[in-house]
C-alpha positions in Angstrom: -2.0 21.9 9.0 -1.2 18.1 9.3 -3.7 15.5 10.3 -3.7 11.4 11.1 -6.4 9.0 9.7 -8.6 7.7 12.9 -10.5 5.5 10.7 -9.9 1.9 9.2 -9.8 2.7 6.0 -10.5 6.1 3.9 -10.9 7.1 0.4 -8.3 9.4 -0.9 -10.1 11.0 -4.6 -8.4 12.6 -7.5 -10.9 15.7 -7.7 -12.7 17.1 -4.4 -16.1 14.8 -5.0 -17.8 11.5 -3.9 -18.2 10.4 -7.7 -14.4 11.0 -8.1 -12.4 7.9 -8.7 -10.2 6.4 -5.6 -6.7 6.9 -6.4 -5.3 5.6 -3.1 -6.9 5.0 0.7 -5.3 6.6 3.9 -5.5 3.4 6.5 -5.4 4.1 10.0 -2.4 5.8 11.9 -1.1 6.8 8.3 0.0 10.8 8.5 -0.4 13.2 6.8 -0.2 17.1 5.7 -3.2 19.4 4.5 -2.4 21.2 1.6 -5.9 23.2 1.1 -9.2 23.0 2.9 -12.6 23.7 0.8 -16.1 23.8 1.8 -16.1 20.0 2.7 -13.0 18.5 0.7 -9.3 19.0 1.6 -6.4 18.2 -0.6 -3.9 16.0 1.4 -0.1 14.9 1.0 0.4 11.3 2.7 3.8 11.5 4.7 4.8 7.8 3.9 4.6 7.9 0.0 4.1 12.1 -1.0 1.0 11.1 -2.7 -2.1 14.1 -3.3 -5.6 13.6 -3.2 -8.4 14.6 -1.8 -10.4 13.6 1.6 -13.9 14.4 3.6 -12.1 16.7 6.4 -14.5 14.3 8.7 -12.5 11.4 7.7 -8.7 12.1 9.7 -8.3 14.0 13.0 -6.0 17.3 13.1 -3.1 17.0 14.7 0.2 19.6 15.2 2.9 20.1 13.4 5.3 18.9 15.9 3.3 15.6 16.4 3.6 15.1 12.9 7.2 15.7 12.7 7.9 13.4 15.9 5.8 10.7 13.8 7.5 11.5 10.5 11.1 10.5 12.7 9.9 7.5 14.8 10.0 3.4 13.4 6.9 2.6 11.4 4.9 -0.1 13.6 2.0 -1.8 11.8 -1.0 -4.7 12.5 0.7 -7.8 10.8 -3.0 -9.6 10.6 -5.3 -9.7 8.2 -7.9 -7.7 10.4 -7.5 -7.0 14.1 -9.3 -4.6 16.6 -8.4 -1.2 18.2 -10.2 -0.9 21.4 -10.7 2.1 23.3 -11.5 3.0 26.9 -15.0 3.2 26.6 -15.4 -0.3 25.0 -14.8 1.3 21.3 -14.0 -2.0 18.7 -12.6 -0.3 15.7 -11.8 -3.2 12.7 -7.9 -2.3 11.2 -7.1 -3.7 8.1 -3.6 -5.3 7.5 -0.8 -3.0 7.4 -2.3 -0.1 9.6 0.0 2.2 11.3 0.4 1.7 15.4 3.3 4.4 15.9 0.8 6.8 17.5 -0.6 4.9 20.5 1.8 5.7 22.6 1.8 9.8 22.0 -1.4 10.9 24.0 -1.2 14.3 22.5 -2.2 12.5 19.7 -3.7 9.0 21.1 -6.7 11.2 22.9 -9.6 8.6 22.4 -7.0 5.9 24.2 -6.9 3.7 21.7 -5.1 0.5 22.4 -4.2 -2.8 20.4 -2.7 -6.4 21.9 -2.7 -8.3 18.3 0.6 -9.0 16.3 2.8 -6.2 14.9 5.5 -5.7 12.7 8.5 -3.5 12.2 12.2 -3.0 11.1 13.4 -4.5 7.7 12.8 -8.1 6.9 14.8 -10.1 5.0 14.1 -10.1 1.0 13.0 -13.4 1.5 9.9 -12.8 3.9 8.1 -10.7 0.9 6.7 -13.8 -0.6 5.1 -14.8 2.7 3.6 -11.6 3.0 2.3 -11.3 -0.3 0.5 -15.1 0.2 -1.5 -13.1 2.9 -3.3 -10.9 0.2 -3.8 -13.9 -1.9 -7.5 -14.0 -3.9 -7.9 -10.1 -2.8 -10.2 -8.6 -4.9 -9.0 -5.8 -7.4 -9.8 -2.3 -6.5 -8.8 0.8 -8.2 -7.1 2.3 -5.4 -6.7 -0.2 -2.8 -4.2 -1.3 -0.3 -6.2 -3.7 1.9 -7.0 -6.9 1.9 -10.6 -6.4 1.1 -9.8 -5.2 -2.1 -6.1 -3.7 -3.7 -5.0 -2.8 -7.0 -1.3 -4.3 -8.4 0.7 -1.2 -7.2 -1.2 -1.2 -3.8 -0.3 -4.1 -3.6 3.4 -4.4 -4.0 4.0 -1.5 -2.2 2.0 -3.0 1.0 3.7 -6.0 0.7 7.3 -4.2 0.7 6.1 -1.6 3.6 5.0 -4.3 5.6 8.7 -5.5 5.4 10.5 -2.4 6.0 11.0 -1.3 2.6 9.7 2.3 1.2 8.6 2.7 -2.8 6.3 5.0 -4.5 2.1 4.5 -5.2 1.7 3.8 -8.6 3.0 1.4 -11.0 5.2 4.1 -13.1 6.8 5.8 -9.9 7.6 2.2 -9.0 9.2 1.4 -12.3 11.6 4.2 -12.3 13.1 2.6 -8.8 15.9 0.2 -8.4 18.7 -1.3 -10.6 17.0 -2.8 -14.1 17.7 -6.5 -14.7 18.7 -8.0 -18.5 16.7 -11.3 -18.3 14.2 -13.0 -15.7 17.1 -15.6 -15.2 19.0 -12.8 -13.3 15.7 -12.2 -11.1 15.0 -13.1 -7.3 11.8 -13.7 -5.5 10.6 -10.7 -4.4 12.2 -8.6 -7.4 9.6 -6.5 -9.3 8.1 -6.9 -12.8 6.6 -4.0 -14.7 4.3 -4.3 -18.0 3.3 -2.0 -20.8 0.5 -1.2 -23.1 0.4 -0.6 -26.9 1.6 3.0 -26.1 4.4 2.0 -24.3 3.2 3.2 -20.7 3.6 1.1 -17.3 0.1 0.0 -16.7 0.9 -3.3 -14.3 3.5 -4.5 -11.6 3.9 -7.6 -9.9 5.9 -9.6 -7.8 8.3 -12.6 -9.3 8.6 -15.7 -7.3 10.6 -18.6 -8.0 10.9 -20.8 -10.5 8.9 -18.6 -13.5 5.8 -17.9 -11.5 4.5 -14.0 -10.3 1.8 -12.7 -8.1 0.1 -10.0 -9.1 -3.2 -8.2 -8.8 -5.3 -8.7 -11.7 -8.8 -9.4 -11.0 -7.5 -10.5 -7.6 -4.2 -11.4 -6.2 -3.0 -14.6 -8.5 -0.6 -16.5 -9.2 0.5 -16.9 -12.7 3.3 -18.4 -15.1 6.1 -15.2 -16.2 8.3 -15.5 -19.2 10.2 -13.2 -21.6 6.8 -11.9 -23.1 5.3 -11.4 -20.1 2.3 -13.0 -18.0 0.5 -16.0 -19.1 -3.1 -17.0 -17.5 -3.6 -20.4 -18.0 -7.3 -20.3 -16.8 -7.3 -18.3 -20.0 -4.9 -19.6 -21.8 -2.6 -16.6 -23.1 -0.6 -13.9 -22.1 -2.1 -11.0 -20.4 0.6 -8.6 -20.0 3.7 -7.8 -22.3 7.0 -7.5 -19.9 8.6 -4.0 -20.0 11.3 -4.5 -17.4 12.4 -5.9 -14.2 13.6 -4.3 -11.6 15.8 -5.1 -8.6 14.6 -3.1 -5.5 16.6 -4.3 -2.8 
């Protein structure tokens, strides 16, 4: 079975419960394929990333097989505001968050409740240089265990909405992230828009962010900031220390 989420935003859990924590969110027009159905829980696979979890079978609309393979094939369109409206033929507003999928509205085998949108879009690859810009856009966005919006994201959500909405693919989380790309020997050699990934005590990638120029990163950490980066790693100066020790940077594109 295969399904699209209908909805702004949905919770996508780790176990099939509402007290389970929120490991990612499905945003609307994002695809994806139904693993398992239970009694009110189904374990889904999200086409753009391969990430699992679990979501109320209320929360996306089925949809076939070839549907989901024509969207799997087609250029990813997505709202380039903040929030916009999808309206629908019988006056339906429906609030999208940044970075919502559009490549369905014009398939009404899938399209059936005529949904329509006339705000800005984006698509194609954008130049490594227009990632800073977007990032700005989620500036002071709460952190969110989970997130990828900007009413609330966590620091791998975030990087990896910031690069989508520019064209460019990478994994969820923080450690799939890591394991992408070419590694660079000192920040010197870094560009805007390359990524920077941070351990704990254990030696596990806990934190990613996005470097800028001239020693400063943007990162989720409370909320989207902007902070100072050198060879140990983040420095807060409302705090006035380092916060995260630097693992590695890595050159994505």
């Amino acid at each position: 079975m295969f399904g699209i989420c209908n909805l702004a935003i949905v919770p996508v859990r780790s176990e099939p419960s509402d007290r389970s924590e929120i490991v990612t969110q499905l945003l609307f027009g994002e695809h994806i394929e139904i693993l398992e159905v239970q009694k009110q829980w189904a374990r889904i696979k999200i086409q753009f990333d391969g990430y699992e979890g679990w979501v109320d079978p209320k929360q996306y609309q089925v949809i076939s097989e070839a549907n989901y393979n024509q969207l799997s094939k087609e250029a990813i369109i997505l709202n380039a505001d903040l929030i916009d409206y999808i309206t629908s033929t019988n006056n339906l507003l429906l609030p999208i968050p940044l970075g919502a999928s559009l490549s369905f509205l014009n398939n009404s085998e899938i399209n059936t409740s005529n949904f329509d949108f006339e705000g800005t879009k984006t698509s194609g690859v954008k130049p490594k240089s227009a990632l800073i810009s977007t990032a700005f856009m989620y500036l002071n966005t709460p952190y969110l265990w989970g997130g990828k919006t900007p009413f609330g994201i966590d620091c791998s959500g975030f990087t990896q909405m910031v690069y989508k909405l520019n064209g460019y693919k990478i994994h969820r989380d923080a450690s799939q992230q890591a394991l992408e790309g070419e590694p660079l020997s000192f920040i010197e050699e870094s560009e805007a828009g390359d990524l920077a990934f941070f351990d704990n005590e254990e030696g596990n990638i806990i934190h990613v962010g996005i470097i800028m120029d001239n020693n400063y990163i943007i990162h989720a950490s409370g909320k989207v900031r902007i902070d100072r980066l050198d060879h140990t790693g983040i420095y807060n100066p409302e705090l006035n220390k380092h916060t995260h020790q630097l693992r590695v940077i890595k050159k994505i594109i």
